[in-house]
N, C-alpha and C positions, 0 to 999 in steps of 0.2 A: 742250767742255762736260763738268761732272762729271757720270757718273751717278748718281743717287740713285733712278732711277726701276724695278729692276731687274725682271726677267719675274718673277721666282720672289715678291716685293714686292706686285707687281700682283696677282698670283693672290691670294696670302694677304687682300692691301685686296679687291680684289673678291667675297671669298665672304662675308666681315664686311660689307660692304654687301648682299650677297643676304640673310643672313641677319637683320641690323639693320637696320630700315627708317631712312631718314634722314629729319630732321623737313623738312616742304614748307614751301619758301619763299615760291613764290607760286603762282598759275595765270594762264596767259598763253594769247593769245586766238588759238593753232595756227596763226599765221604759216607756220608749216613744216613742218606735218599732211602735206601730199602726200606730199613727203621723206621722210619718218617709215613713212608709211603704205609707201613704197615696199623701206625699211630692213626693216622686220618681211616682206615678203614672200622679199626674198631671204633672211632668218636664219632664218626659217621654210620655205623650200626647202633651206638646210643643214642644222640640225635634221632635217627630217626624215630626208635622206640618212645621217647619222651614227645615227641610231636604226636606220636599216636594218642597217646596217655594226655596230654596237655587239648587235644581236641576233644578228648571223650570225657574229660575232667566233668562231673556232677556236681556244678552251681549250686541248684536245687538245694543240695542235703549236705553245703557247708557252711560251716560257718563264715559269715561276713562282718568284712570294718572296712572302715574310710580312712586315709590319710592323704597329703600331698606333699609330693616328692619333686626336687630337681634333677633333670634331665640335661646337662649340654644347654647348663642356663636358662631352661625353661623349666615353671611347675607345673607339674600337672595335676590330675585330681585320681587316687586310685584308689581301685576299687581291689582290696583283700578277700580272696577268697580261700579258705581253710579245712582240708578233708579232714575227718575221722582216723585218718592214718599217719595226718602229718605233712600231706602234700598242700602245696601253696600256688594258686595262682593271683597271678596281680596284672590288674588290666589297668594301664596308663590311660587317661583321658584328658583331651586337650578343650580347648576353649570354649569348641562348637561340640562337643561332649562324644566326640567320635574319636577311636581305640587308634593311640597314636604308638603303643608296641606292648607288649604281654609278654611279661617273664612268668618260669616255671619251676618252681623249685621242688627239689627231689632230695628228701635223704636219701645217703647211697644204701643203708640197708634196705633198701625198700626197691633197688632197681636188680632189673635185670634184663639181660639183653642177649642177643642172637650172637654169638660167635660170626666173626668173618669168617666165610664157607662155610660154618654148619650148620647147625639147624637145629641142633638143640639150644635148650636155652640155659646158659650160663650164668655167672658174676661178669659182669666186665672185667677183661684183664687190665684196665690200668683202675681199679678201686682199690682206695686205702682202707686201711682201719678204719671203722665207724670211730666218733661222731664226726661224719662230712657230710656235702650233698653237691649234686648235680643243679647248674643251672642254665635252662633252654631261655633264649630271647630272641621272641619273632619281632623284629627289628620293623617290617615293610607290609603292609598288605597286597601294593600293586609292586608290580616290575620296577626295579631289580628286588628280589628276593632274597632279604640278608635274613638269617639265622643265625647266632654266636651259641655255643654250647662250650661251658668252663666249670673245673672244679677248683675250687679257690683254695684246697689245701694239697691238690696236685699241682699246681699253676698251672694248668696246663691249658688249651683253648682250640676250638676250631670255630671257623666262620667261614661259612658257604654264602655265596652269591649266585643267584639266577639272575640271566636276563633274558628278554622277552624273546628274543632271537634262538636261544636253547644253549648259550654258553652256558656255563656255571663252572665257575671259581672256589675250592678251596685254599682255605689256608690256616694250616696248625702252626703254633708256636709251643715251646716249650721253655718257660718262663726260669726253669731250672737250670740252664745250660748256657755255660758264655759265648759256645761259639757253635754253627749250624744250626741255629736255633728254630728257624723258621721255614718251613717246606711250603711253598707256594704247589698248586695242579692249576692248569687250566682245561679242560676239555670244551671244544669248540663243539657249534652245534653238526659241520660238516665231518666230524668224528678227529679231525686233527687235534694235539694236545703241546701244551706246553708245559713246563716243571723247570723249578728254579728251588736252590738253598741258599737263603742268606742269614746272616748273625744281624741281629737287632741288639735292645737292650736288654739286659734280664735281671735275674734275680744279685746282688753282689756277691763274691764269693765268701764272702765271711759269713752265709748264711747256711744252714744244713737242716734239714728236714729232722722235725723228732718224733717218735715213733710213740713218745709216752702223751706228747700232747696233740700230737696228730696237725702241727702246724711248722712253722718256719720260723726260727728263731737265729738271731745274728748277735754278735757279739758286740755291736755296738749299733745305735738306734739309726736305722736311716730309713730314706727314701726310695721310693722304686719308680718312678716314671714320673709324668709331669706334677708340679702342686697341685694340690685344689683352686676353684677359682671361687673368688672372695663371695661370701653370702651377698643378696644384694640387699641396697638398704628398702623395708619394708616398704616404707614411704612412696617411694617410686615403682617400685614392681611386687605389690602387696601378693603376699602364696595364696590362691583360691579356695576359697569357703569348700571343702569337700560336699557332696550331695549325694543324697541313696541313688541308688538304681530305680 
């Protein structure tokens, strides 16, 4: 099989799908809610586990680098940080040098997490074959509270919303699947809920998961979501001189 489907590919289609919402195809009548329902419990017991781990991350005693990166057409200036194990945090910084969102990158050998209801502690049941990773992105620091948590050779994704009121919003997609792809929760903060399944876009089907390269590979080259949007010219929106900490 050729690959065209590559990790590094993935990530980049995956944050332009977080970021650009794709137009709904249909809504379909949650056939597979359970399933779903069951998906957002275990990526929401990982999630959480990585926000624990991503806050107690030791600056201190990693390794650090600079680069800047676009963002939804903005650069910013980030700050690389690198443990001893492999773990990576990268803090986004904007103009006024203040933390405009912090991704967390996890190889998955390296994670483990709480089983829904139990309490001991497991592999996550949806980890693939190493080499992959998990990755957390605290999107907000005030209200509404967005966190996204994806593995780019699962497709798979959750993003929780809080807001200040005590709503909070999930919603899994599975990037694999042509149809019921996406399980929306709402839980209001007066304990009432709402839940919806609809089909977005996903992955085409000419593509199939390989187990030897641990990525997504299609029979012929294509697209998964919107294009990129054109580099800009230096001239007019120059990328910001990185700066230490």
């Amino acid at each position: 099989m050729r690959l065209v489907w590559s990790l590094s590919v993935a990530i980049a289609a995956l944050i332009l799908l977080a970021t650009s919402p794709i137009v709904l195809c249909q809504q379909s009548d949650g056939g597979n809610a359970a399933e779903m329902e069951k998906q957002i419990a275990e990526l929401n017991a990982t999630m959480a586990r990585l926000s624990q781990d991503m806050d107690a991350f030791d600056k201190a005693n990693a390794t650090i680098n600079y680069s800047s990166e676009q963002v939804d057409g903005v650069w910013y200036n980030v700050t690389i940080y690198t443990s001893k194990d492999g773990r990576i945090l990268k803090e986004y910084l904007d103009a006024n040098n203040k933390i405009n969102q912090t991704m967390f990158i996890v190889p998955e050998d390296l994670l483990t997490t709480k089983s829904a209801g139990n309490e001991e502690e497991v592999l996550t049941i949806l980890s693939s074959s190493p080499p992959c990773e998990w990755i957390l992105i605290k999107k907000t620091t005030e209200y509404p509270l967005i966190k996204e948590l994806y593995n780019p050779c699962l497709n798979v994704k959750l993003i929780t919303r809080k807001e200040a009121d005590g709503t909070v919003s999930y919603v899994y997609h599975d990037y694999t699947k042509a149809k019921d792809n996406t399980y929306t929760v709402i839980k209001h903060g007066d304990g009432s809920q709402e839940r919806s399944v609809e089909t977005y876009e996903s992955l085409p089907p000419e593509c199939t998961y390989c187990e030897n390269t641990h990525a997504w590979e299609c029979k012929e080259e294509v697209a998964v979501g919107p294009s990129p949007s054109p580099e800009p010219n230096p001239s007019e929106n120059p990328a910001p001189t990185p700066m230490p900490a």
